[in-house]
N, C-alpha and C positions, 0 to 999 in steps of 0.2 A: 504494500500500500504506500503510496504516494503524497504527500498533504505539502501546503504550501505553493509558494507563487513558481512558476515554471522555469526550471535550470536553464541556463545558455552556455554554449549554445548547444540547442534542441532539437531532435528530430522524432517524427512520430508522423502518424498514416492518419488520413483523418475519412470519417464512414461520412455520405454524404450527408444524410438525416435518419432518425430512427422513425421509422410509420409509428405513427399511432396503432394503438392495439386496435383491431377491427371489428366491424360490427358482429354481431352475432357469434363467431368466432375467432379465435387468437391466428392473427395473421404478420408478422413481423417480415419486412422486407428490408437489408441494412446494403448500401453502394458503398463503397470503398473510395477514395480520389487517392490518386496518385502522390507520393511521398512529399511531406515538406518539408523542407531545410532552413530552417530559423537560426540564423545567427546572428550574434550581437548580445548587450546585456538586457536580459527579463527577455524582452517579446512583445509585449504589453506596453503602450505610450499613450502618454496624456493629453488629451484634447483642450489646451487651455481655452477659458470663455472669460468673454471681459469682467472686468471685476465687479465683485457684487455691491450692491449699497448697503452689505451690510442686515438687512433683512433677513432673519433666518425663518420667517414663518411661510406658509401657504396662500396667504391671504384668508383662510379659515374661516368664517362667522360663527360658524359655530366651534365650540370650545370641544378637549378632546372628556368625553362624558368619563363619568365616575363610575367604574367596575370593582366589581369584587375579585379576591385573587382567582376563585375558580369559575367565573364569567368570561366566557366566549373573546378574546382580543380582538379588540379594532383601536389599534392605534391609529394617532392622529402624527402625519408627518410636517416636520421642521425642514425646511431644505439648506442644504450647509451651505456656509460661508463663500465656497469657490465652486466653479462650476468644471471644474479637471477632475473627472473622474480618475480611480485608482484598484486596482485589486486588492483584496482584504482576506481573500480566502478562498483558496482549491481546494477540490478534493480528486485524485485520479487511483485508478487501478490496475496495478501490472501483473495481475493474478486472472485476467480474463481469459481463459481457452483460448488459441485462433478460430477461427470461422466458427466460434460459438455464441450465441445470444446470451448474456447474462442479466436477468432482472436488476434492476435498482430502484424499485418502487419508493417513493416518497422523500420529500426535500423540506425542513424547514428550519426557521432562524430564529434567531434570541438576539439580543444586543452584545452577547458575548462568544456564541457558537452559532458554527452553521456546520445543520447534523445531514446527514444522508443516507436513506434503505442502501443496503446494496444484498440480493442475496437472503444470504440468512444472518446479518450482521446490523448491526446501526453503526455509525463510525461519525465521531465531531473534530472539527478543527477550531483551533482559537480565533476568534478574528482579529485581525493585526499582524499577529506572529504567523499564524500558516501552519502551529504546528500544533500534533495530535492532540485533542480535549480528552475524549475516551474512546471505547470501543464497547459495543453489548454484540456477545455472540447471542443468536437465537437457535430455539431448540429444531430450528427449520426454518426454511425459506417464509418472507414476508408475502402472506396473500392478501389482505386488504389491510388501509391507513386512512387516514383522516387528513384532510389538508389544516383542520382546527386547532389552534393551539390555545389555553388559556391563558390568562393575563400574569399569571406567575411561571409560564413556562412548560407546560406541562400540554402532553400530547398521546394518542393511543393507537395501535397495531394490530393486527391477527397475522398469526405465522403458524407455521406447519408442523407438525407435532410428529417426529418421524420414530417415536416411540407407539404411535396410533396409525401404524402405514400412512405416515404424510397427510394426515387427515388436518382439514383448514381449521382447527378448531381453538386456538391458543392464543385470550384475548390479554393485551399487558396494556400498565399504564406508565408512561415515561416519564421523567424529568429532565426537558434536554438538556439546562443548564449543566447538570452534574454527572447526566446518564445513568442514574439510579432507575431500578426497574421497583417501581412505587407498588403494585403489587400483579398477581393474574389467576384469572379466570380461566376454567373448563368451557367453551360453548358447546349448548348440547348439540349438536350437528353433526349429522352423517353423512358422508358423501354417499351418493347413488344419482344413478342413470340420469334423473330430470331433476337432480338435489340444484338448487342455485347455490354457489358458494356464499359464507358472509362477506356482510359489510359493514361498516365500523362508523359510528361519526358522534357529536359532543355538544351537549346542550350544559348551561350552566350547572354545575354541581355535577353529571350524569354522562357516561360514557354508554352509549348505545349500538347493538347488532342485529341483523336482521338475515335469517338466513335460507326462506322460503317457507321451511316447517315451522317457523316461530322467530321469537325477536325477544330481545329481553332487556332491561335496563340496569346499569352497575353504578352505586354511589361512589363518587371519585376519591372520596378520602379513605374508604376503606376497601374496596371492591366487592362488597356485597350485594349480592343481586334484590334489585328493589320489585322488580316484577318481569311475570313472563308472560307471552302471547302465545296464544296455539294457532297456528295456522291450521286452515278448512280445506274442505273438498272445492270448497269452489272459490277462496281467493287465499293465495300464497301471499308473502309478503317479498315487494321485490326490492327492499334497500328502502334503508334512511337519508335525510337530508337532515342534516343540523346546523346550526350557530345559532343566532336570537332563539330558535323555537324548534317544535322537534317536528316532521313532516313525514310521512309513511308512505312511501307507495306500495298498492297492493296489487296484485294480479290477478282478476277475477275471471273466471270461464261461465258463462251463460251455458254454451252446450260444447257437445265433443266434438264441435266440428266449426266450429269457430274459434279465432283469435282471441288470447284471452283482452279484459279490455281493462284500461289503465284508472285506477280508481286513486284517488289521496288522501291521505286523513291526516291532520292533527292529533298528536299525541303528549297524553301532559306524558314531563319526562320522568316526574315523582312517580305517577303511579300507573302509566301502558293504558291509563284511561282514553277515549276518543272526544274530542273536542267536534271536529266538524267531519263531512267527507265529500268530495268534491270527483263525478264521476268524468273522467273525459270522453267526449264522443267516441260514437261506435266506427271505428274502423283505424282506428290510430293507433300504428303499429309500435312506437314506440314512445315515452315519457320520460321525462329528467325533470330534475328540481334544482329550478336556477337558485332561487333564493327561497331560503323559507319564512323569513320575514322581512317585507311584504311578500306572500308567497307569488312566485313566478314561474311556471313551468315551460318547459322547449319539448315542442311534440311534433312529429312527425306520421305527417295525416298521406296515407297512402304512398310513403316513397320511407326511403331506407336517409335520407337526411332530414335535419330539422329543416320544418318549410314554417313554422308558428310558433311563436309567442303567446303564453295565457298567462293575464295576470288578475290575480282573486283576490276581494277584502278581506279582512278578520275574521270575519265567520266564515270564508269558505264561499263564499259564494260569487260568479265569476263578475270579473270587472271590463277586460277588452279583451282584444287579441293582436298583435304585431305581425303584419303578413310579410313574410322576408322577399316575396317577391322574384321567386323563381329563380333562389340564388342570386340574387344583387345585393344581401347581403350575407355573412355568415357566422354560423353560432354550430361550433363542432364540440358534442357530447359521447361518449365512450362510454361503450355498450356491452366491451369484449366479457365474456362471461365470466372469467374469473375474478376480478376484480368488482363486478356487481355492484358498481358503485352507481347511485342514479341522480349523486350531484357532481359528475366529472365533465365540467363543459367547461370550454376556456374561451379566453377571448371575449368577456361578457361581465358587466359588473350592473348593480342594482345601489340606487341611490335616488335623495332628492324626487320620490315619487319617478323614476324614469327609469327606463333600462335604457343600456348604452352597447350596443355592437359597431363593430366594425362593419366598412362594404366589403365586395370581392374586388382584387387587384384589377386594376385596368391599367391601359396604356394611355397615359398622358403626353404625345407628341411622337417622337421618332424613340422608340423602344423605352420611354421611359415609364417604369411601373410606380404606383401610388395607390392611395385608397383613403380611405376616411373612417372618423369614427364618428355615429349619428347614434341620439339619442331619442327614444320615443316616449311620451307619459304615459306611466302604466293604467292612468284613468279615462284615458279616450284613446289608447295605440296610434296617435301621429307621432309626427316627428316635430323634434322640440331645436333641438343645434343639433347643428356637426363643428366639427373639429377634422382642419384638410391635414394628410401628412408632409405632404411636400415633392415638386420631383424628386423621384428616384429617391423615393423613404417610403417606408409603412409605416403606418399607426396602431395601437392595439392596446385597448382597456386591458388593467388590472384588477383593480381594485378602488373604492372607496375612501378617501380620507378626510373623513371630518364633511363637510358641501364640497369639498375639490376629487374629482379623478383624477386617480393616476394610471398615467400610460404609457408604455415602451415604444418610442420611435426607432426604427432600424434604416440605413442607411440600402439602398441595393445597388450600389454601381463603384464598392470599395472606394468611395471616396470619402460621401457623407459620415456622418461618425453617429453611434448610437447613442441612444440620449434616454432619461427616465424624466416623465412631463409630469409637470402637476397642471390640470386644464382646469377652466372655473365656467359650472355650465348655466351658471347666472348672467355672466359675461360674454362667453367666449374666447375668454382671454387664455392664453398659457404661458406658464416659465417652467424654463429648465432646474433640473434639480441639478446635472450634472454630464459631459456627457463622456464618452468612451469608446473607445473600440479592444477585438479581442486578436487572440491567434488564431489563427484558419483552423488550428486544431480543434477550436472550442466553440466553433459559430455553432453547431448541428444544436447544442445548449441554445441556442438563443430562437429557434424555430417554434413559437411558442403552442402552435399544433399538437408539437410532441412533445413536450419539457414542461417542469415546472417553472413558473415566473412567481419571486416571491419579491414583497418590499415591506421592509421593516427596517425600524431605527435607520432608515433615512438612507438604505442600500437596495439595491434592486439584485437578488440572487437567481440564479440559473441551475437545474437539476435534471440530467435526464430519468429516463425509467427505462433504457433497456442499454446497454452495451455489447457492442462486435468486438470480438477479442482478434487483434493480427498481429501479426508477429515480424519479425523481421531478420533472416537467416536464423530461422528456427526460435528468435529470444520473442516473448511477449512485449508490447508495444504499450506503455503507461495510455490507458484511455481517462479521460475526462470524465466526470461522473456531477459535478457542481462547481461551481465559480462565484462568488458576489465580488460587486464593484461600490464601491463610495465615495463621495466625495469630502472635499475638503474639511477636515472639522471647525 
């Protein structure tokens, strides 16, 4: 294992992107590019941007709200002082097979660590240093995580239990700061034929699974199960959605001979009780949950991609719809069966009453690609702003901060340099938080389709989830696994 900012001078093979896990099925396709030879010191160079006024705030209105330690995190971001971004933190792997896939499911950060799945491991580095925080062996490979962290650090997993023939049943909870394994749970789960695997996700106080025959809810501070669901003949449970609130989708069959059909329910996360249930039209083959507070789902009505947006009030009951418009814009959600996750959509953030996607790439003049990010209110499904990326740049929501989004510009013509934005969709307006460029080793990280994009304490971090192991005259090739960049403090 590898940790830290990248030796010079460097040589390594770089895959061109890793596919996203595919629908219905696990389908990984990995392209190789021909070798690159980086010399010089680092690899890595700083994009200076004029100087700042000094200003370290967002423009904000609203202040960052009062949580408790085991309340859902949404930090509110500060943008630093200079706008030269800097690396802060690798993590790469020189243990990867050649021409073998390796999982590395799940990426996330604290102000002082940035951890990474790889495997059947968690592995942290410091931020600053670059060098090793801990490592947690697992009793088996990681089958589902949570992209949720709560406000003191803490985060949860299911991994393979290879004492139970690899059965996905082994639920923990983390401390990334420290990498203490705070405690774990049995999930009662059987693998079989039409089993869905679990899926993992965290409402305040309450770490949650959902695994087709049943779902159950664990108090965070001690891992005691607070309550269990039985799943029915006629609606499975197809995966949680958490943060503000806990959201259920179920999978219900009318008869044997139809598709089952996508139902949602509200679930207190004290006690597995039902709050509301929200059934989706008949024929919509599949369902994810953007947000669950305000709840928002991406469905997909007769095609195998999201074509719609639904967004419902409090009680469940529906409010618009967002028609993406035959692909003119895009909201891509993952479906692959094992991971069973039914809020893995990126590219897509919920705020400010609006949801906010990206268009699809166009060509803006002679070969040059672009796109935008357009916001629609979730109370009438129009469109509210956009936000242009620029020649030969993409644009592309993150997340939420405080009234400002924040979103990843990428450069497409190796010139531009990529940037982390804070946009204000009161205005219109955007500033840079900072901006960057990487090693050709490390872009396939920044293809935010396939990778995790994370931003915390004022860094925008990078994680894949699958690695190509190549070699070169027989030796293993350090692959890339995560990266965060920062700026000035």
């Amino acid at each position: 294992m590898s940790f830290g900012p990248p030796p010079s001078p460097f040589t390594q093979s770089q895959r061109v992107a890793e596919e996203r896990r595919s629908r219905r099925v696990r389908v990984w396709a990995c392209a190789v590019l021909a070798l690159v030879a980086v010399v010089g010191a680092g690899g890595w160079f700083l994009i200076a941007g004029s100087p700042d006024s000094g200003d370290t705030g967002v423009g904000n209105k609203a202040a960052a709200v009062q949580q408790a330690p085991d309340d859902i995190r949404e930090t509110v971001e500060k943008r630093p002082r200079g706008t030269a971004g800097h690396l802060v933190a690798s993590i790469q792997d020189r243990g990867v097979k050649p021409d073998r896939d390796q999982e590395t499911p799940g990426t996330w950060a604290t102000d002082s660590v940035l951890v990474k799945g790889n495997d059947d491991a968690l592995e942290a580095v410091d931020i600053g240093s670059g060098d090793e925080a801990w490592r947690q062996n697992l009793a088996g490979p990681i089958c589902a995580w949570t992209k949720h962290v709560t406000v003191d650090g803490r985060t949860a997993v299911v991994f393979k239990d290879k004492k139970d023939d690899g059965t996905c049943n082994q639920l923990a909870f983390f401390d990334l700061d420290s990498g203490k394994k705070l405690w774990q749970v049995a999930i009662p789960w059987k693998e079989s034929t039409f089993g869905t695997p679990p899926n993992v996700t965290m409402t305040r106080g309450v770490v949650s699974s959902a695994w087709g025959d049943g779902s159950s809810g664990y108090d965070m501070k001690s891992g005691k199960r607070l309550w269990e669901r039985k799943g029915t003949a006629k609606c499975r449970a197809g995966g949680f959605a958490g943060g503000k609130a806990l959201l259920l989708r179920l999978d219900c069959k009318t008869s044997i001979y139809e598709p089952s059909r996508k139902v949602v329910a509200k679930i207190d996360p004290r006690t597995g009780e039902e709050k509301w249930r929200y059934a989706v039209a008949k024929g919509v083959g599949l369902a994810f949950i953007v947000s669950s507070e305000p709840p928002v789902l991406a469905v997909a009505a007769g095609e195998d991609s999201i074509s719609d947006l639904i967004s419902l009030d409090k009680r469940g009951n529906y409010r618009a719809t967002v028609r993406l418009d035959g692909g003119h814009y895009e909201v891509d959600c993952d479906s692959g069966v094992v991971y069973s996750a039914v809020d893995d959509c990126s590219d897509i953030a919920v705020g400010m009453d609006q949801v906010f996607i990206n268009s699809s790439e166009e060509l803006g003049g002679s070969s040059h690609h672009t796109n935008r990010i357009v916001s629609f209110d979730l109370g009438t499904g129009k469109p509210v702003v956009k936000f242009e990326a620029g020649p030969d740049q993409l644009i592309y929501p993150v997340r939420m901060s405080g009234d400002q989004l924040l979103a990843f510009r990428t450069g497409t013509d190796n010139y531009a340099p990529f940037s982390l934005m804070s946009l204000d969709p009161r205005t219109g307006k955007e500033k840079a938080f900072f901006y960057f460029t990487v090693l050709n080793e490390a872009k396939s990280l920044t293809y935010t389709k396939f990778s995790d994009v994370i931003v915390e304490n004022g860094r925008i971090f990078f994680g894949s989830n699958m690695a190509r192991g190549e070699s070169i005259k027989g030796k293993p090739v350090p692959q890339w696994l995560a990266f965060g960049v920062g700026g000035a403090a």
